[in-house]
C-alpha positions as CSV (number, residue, x, y, z in Angstrom):
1,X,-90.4,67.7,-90.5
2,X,-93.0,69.5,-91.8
3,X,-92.6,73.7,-91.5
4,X,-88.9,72.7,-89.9
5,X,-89.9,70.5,-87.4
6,X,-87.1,66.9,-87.2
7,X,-88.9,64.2,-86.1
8,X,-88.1,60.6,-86.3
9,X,-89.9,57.5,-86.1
10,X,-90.1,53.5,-87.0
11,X,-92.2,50.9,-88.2
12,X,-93.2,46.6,-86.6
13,X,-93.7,43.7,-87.1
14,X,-94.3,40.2,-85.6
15,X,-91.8,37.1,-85.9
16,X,-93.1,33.9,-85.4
17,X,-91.6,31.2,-82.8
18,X,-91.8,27.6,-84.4
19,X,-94.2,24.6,-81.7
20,X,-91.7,23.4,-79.6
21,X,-88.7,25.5,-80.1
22,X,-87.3,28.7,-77.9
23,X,-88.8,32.3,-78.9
24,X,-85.9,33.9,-80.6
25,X,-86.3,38.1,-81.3
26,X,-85.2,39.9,-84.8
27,X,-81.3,39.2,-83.9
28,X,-82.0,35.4,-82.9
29,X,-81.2,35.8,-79.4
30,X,-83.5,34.1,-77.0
31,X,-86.7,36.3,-76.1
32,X,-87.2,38.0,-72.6
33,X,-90.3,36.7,-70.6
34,X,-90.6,40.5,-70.3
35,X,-89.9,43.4,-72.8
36,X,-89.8,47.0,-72.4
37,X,-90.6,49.2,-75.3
38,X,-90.9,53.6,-76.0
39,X,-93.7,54.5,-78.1
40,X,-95.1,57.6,-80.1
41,X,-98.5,57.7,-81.1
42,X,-99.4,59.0,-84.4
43,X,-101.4,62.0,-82.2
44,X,-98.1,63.1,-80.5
45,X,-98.5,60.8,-77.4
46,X,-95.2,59.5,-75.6
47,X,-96.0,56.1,-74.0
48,X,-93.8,53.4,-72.1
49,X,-95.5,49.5,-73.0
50,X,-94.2,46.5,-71.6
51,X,-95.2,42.8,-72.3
52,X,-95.4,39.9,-70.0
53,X,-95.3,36.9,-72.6
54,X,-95.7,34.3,-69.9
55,X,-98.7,35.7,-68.0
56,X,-99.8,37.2,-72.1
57,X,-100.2,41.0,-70.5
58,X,-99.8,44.4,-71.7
59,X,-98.4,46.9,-69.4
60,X,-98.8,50.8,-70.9
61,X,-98.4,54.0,-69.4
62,X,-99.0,57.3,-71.6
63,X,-97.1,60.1,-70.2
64,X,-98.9,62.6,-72.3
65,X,-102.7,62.1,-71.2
66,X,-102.2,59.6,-68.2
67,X,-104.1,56.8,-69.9
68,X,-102.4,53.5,-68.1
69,X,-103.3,50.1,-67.7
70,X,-102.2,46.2,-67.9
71,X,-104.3,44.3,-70.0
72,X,-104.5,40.6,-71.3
73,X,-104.0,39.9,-74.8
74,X,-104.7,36.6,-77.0
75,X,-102.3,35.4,-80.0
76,X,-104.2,35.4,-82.9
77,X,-103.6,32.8,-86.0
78,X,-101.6,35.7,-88.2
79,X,-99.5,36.2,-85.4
80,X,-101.0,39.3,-84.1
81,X,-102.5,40.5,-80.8
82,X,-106.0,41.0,-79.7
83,X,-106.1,43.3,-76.5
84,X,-108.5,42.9,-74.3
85,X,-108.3,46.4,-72.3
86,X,-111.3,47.3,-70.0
87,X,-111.1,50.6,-70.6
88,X,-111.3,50.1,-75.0
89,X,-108.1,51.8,-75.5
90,X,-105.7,49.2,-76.7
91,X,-107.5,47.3,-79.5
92,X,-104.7,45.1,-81.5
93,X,-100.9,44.5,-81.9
94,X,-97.8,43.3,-83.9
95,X,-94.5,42.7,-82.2
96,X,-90.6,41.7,-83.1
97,X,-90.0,40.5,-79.6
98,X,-87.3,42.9,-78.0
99,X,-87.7,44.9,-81.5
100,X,-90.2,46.9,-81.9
101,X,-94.4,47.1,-81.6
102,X,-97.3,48.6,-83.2
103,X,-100.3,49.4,-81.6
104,X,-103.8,49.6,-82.4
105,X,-105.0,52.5,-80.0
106,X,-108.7,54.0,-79.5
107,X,-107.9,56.8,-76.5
108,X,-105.2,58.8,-77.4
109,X,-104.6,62.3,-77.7
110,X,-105.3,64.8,-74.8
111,X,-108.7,64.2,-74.4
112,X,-108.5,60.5,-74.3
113,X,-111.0,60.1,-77.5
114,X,-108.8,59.7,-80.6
115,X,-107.6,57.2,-82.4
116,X,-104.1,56.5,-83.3
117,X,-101.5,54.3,-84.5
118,X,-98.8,53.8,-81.7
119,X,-95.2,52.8,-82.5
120,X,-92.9,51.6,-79.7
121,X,-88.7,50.6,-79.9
122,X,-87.1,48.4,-77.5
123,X,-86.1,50.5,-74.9
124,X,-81.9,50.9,-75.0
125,X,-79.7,53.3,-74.5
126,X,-79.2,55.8,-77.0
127,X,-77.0,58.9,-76.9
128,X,-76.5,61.7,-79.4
129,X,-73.0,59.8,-80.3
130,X,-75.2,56.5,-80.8
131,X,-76.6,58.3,-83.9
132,X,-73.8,60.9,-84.8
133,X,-72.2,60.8,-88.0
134,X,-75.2,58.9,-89.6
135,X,-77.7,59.4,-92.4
136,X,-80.9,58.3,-92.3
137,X,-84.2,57.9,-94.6
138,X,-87.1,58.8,-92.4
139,X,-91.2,58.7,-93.3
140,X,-93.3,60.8,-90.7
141,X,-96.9,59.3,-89.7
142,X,-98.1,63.2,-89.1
143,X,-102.0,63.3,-87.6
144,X,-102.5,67.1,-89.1
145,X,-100.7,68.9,-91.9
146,X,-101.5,66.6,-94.7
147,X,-100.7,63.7,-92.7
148,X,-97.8,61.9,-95.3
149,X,-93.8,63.3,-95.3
150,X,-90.6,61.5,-96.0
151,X,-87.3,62.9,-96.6
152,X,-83.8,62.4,-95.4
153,X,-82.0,63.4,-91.9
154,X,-78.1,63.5,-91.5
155,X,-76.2,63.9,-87.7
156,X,-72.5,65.0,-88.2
157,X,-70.0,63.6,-85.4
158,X,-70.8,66.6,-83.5
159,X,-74.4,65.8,-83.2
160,X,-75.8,68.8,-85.3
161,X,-79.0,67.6,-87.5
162,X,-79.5,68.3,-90.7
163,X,-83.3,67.5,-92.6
164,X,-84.6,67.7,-96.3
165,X,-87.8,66.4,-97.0
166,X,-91.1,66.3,-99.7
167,X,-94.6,66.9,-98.6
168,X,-97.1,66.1,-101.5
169,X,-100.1,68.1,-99.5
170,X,-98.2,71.5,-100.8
171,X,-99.9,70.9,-104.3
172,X,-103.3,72.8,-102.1
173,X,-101.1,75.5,-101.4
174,X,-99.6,76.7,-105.2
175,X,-98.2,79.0,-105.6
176,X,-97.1,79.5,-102.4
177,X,-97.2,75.9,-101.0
178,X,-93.3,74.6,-100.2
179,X,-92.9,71.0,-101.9
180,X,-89.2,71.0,-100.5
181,X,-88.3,71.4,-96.6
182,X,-85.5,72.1,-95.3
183,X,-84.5,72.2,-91.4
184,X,-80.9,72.5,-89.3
185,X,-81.1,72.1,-85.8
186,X,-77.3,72.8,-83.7
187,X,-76.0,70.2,-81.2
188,X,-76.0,72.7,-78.4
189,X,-79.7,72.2,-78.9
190,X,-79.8,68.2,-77.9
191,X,-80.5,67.7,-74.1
192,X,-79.8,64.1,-73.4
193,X,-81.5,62.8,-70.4
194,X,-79.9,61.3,-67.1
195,X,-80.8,57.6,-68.0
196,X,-79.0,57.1,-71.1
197,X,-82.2,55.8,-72.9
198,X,-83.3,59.0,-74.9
199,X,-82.5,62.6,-75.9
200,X,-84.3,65.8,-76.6
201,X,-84.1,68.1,-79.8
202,X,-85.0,71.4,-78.3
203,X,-86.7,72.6,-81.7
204,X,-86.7,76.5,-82.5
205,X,-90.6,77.1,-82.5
206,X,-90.0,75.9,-78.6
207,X,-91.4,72.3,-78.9
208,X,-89.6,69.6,-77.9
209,X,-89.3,66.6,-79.4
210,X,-87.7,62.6,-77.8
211,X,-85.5,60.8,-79.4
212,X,-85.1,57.0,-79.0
213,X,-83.8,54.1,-80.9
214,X,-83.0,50.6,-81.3
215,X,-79.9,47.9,-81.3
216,X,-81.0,47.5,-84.8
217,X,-80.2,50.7,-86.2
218,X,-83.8,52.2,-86.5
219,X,-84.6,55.5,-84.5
220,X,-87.8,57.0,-83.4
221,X,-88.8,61.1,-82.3
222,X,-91.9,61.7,-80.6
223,X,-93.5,64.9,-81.8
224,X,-96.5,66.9,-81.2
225,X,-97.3,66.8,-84.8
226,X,-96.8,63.3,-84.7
227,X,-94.6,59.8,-85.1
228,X,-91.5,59.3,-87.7
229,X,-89.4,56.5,-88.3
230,X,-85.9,56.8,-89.2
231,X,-84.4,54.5,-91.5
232,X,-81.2,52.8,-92.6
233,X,-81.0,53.6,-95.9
234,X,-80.1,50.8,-98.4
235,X,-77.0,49.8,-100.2
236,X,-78.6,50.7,-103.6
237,X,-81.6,52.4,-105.1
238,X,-82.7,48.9,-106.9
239,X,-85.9,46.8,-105.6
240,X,-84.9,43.7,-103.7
241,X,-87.0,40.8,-104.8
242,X,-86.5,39.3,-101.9
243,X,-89.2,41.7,-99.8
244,X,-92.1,40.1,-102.0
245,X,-95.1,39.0,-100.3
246,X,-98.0,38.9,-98.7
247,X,-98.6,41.4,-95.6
248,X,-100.5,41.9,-92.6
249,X,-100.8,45.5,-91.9
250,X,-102.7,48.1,-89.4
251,X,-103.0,51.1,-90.9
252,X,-104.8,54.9,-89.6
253,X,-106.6,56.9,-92.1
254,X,-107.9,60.2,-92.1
255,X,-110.5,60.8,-95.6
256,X,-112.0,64.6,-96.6
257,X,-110.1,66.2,-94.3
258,X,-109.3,69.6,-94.7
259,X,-107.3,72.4,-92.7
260,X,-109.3,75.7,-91.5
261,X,-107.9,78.7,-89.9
262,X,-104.6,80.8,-90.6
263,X,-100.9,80.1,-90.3
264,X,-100.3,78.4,-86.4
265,X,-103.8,78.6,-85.7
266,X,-104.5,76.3,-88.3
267,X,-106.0,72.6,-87.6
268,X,-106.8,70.0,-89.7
269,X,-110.7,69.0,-89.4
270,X,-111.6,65.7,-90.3
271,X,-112.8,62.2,-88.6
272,X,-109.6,59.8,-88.4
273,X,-110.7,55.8,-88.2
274,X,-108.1,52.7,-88.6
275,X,-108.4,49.1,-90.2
276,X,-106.7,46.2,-90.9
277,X,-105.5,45.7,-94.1
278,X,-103.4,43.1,-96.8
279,X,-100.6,44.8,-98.7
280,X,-99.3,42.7,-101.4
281,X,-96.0,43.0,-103.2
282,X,-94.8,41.0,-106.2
283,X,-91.4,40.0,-107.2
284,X,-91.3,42.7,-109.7
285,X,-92.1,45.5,-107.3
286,X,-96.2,45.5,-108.3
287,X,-98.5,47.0,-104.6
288,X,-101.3,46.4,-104.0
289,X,-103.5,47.5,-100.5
290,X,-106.9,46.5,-100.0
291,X,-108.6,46.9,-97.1
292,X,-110.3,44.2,-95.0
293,X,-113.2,44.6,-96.6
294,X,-112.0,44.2,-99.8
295,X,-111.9,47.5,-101.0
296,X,-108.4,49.1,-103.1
297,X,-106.3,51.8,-100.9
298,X,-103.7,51.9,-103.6
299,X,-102.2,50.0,-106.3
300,X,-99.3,50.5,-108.3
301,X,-95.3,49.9,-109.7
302,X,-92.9,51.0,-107.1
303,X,-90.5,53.9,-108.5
304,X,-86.7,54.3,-106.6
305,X,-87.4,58.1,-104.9
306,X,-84.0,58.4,-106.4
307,X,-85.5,57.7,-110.6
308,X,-88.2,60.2,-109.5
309,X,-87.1,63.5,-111.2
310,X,-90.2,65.7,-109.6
311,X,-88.9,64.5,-106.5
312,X,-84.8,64.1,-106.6
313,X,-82.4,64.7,-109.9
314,X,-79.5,66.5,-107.6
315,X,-80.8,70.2,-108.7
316,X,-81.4,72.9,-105.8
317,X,-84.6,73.1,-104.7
318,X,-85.5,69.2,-105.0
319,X,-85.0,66.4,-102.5
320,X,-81.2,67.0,-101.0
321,X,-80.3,62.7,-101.1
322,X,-82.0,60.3,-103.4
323,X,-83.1,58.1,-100.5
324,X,-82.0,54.5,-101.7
325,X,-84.9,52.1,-100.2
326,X,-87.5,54.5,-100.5
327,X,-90.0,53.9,-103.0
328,X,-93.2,55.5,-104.8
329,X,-96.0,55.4,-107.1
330,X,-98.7,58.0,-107.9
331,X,-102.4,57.4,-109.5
332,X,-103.6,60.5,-111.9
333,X,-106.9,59.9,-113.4
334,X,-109.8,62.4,-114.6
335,X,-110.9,63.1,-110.8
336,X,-108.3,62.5,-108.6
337,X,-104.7,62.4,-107.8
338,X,-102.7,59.9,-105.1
339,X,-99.0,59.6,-104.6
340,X,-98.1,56.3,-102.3
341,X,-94.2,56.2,-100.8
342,X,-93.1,52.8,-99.4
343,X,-90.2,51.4,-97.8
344,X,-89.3,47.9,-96.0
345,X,-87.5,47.3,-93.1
346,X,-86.8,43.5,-92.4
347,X,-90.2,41.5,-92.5
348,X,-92.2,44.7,-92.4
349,X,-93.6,47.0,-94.8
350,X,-93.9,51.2,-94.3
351,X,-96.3,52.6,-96.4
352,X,-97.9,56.2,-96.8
353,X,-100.3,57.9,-99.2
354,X,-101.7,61.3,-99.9
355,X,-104.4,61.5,-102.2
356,X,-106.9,64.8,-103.6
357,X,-109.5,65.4,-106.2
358,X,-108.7,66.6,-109.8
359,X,-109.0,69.1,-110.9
360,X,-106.7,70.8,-107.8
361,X,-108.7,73.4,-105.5
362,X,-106.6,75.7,-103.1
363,X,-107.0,74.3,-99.6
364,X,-109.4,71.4,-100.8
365,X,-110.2,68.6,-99.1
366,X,-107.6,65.3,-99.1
367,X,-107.3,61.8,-97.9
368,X,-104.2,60.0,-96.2
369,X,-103.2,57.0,-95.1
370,X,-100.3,55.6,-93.4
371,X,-99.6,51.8,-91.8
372,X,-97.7,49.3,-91.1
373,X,-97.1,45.4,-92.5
374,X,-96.1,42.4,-91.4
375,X,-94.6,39.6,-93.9
């Protein structure tokens, strides 16, 4: 939602089948041989995946450069896939079978030559009533801008949207940088599409972005300025225990970058790259990420958003909802600065960081982060 724009996305992960017994998906009914899924990349691709368990392919289509292809993929011992794809665009994969995917992805983007990190929902219907009267946490994987966002998104029973969210990058803009976001965008402005499965938010500037969701309660918008998950929020601000654990995540990173240019000329230079990576969480709400090769991404004591007073204490001008099962944590030393938000969503764990050097230099370079986990 950065500069007004409402975007949604979500988050996967990959359930396990026991030897010997029937797949079951995230809602325990029995898995499909073959399951259709929506996906946003990270880079503002729209793509259509399917996955043939049976004959262990990969069917993908993206609509926004015409990259397609069916592929073979292997199970590896974590539970994840490796892709084997001829043309070296699909690299590795979680699933919820009939849930929801992430993907791995080398060629995305216009030009075919950019990495991303794709996120795809089971493709059901989904009308502007299935959401109405809602509220929503939502965390934005944005691929320019400062790359991390999360705020909050509400639809009244009319279908009219209303968006508050905090962008951390706004410290390289002071004093005219805007921490705070807000954006309305009127029902009369939703276009939903013939086939049930999807909707469009005509959006003011005169992009458009898709809207598509889930049984589960999970939505996703596909954006040009990339992917964002909306979120159930939780029943109270507290850290469940229960979410502790090791996890398996994939996870797109884009280090020094730095945006050049004026206003909506703008763009973001900088070389993105992605990795695998081990988030752990303890029973006391201690992160940690490393990398695969050992290195710290983060590490820290999960804060509720809503005990976070620079973020939310109800005054005007701050977050507009305290966002119960959101979390954050921020690292201040001598040289550098790094704020980390995190939030869980069944077996899987949505994280995002922003990080720049101390002391603070107007429109410095930064480093973000965002990913995905799988318990």
């Amino acid at each position: 939602m950065k500069h007004g724009k409402c975007v949604a996305l979500i988050v996967a992960c990959l359930l396990l089948a026991g030897c010997g017994s029937t797949p079951k998906s995230a809602s325990g009914a029995p898995i499909t041989t073959v399951r259709s899924y929506n996906g946003t990349a990270s880079v503002g691709d729209f793509l259509t995946i399917s996955i043939d368990s049976l004959a262990q392919t990969i069917t993908y289509r993206n609509y926004t450069n015409g990259e397609t292809g069916t592929v073979p993929y292997t199970v590896n011992s974590d539970g994840g896939y490796s892709i084997a794809d001829p043309s070296g665009n699909l690299l590795s994969a979680y699933e919820v079978p009939g849930y929801v995917m992430v993907v791995e992805a080398a060629n995305a983007g216009a030009n075919r030559d950019t990495v991303a990190l794709i996120t795809a929902v089971e493709s059901v219907p989904v009308t502007v009533q299935t959401l109405a009267a809602k509220n929503f946490n939502y965390i934005q994987f944005r691929h320019r801008d400062g790359g991390a966002e999360f705020g909050t998104v509400t639809l009244d029973a009319q279908g009219n949207i209303t968006a508050n969210s905090y962008d951390p990058g706004a410290i390289l803009w002071q004093p005219y940088g805007t921490y705070f976001n807000g954006s309305t965008f009127p029902a009369s402005g939703l276009t939903e599409d013939p086939s049930g499965n999807f909707f469009v938010v005509h959006e003011g500037d005169g992009s458009d972005s898709t809207v598509f969701g889930t049984q589960n309660g999970l939505f996703a918008v596909d954006n040009s300025n990339g992917a964002i998950l909306g979120l159930p929020k939780a029943a109270s601000k507290n850290f469940d225990p229960s979410v502790a654990g090791a996890y398996s995540a994939i996870y797109y990173e884009k280090p020094n970058a730095q945006m050049q240019g004026q206003g909506n000329t703008s763009v973001e230079v900088g070389t993105a790259t992605e990795g695998k990576a081990s988030v752990t969480v303890s029973a006391a709400g201690g992160v940690t990420i490393v990398d695969s090769q050992g290195n710290a991404m983060a590490s820290g004591n999960l804060l509720p958003v809503a005990d976070v007073t620079y973020i939310y204490d109800a005054s005007p001008g701050k977050l507009a909802d305290p966002c119960y099962g959101m979390f954050t944590f921020e690292t201040v030393t001598a040289s550098l600065h790094q704020e980390v938000f995190v939030t869980f969503q069944g077996h899987a764990v949505i994280f995002s960081s922003f990080q720049t050097a101390l002391p603070v230099q107007n429109n410095g370079t930064y480093t973000y982060f965002q990913g995905v986990g799988l318990k």
